[in-house]
VMD Tcl script that draws the C-alpha trace (Angstrom):
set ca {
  {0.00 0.00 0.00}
  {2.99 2.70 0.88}
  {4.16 1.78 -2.88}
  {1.06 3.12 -4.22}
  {0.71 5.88 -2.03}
  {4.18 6.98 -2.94}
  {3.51 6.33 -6.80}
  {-0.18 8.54 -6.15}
  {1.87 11.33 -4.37}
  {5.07 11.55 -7.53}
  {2.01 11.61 -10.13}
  {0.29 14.89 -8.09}
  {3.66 16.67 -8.00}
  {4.36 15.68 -4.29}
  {7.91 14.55 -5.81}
  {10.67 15.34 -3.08}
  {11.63 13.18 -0.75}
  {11.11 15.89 2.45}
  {7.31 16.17 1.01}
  {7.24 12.54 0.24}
  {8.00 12.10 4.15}
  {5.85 14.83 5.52}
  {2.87 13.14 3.67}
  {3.46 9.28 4.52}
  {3.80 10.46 7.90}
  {0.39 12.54 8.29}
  {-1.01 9.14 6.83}
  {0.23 7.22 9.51}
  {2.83 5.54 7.97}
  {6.05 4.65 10.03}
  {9.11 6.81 9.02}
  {11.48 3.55 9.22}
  {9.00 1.25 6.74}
  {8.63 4.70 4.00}
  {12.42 4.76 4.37}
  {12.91 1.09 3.24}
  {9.66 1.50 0.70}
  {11.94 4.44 -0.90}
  {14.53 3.67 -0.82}
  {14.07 -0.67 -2.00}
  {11.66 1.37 -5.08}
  {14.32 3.85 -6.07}
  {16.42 2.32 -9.36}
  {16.76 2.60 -12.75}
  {15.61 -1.09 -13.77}
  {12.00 -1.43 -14.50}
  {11.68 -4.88 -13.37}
  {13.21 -4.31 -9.90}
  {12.16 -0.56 -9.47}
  {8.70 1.82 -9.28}
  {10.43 4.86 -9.69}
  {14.10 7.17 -9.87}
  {15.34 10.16 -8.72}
  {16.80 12.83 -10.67}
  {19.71 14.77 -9.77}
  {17.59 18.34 -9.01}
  {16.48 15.62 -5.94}
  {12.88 15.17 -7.44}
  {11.43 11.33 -7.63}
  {9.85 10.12 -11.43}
  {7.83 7.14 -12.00}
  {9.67 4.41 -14.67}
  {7.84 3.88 -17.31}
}
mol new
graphics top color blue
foreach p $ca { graphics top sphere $p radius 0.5 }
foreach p [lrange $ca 0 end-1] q [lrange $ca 1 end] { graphics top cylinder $p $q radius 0.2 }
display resetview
């Protein structure tokens, strides 16, 4: 569920990972299970990964 939540939040612009945190964590989630959802989801490799982030810091969804 914090996968799609994550992937909901990147699509609506919510693409950094302070406002990334800020909302997982007024939705209850635990700041130690978003870190590990982020951070295992972060990658280049479509088959392994949900989404990247750029080098301006700013999260992407792979196609």
């Amino acid at each position: 569920m914090a996968d799609v939540l994550i992937m909901a939040c990147i699509t609506e612009g919510i693409d950094t990972l302070p406002r990334l945190r800020a909302v997982m964590g007024t939705l209850g989630f635990n700041s130690q299970h978003f870190g590990i959802r982020i951070s295992t989801g972060t990658g280049a490799d479509p088959r392994r990964h949900r989404w990247n982030v750029g080098p301006d810091g700013r999260y992407f969804l792979l196609e």
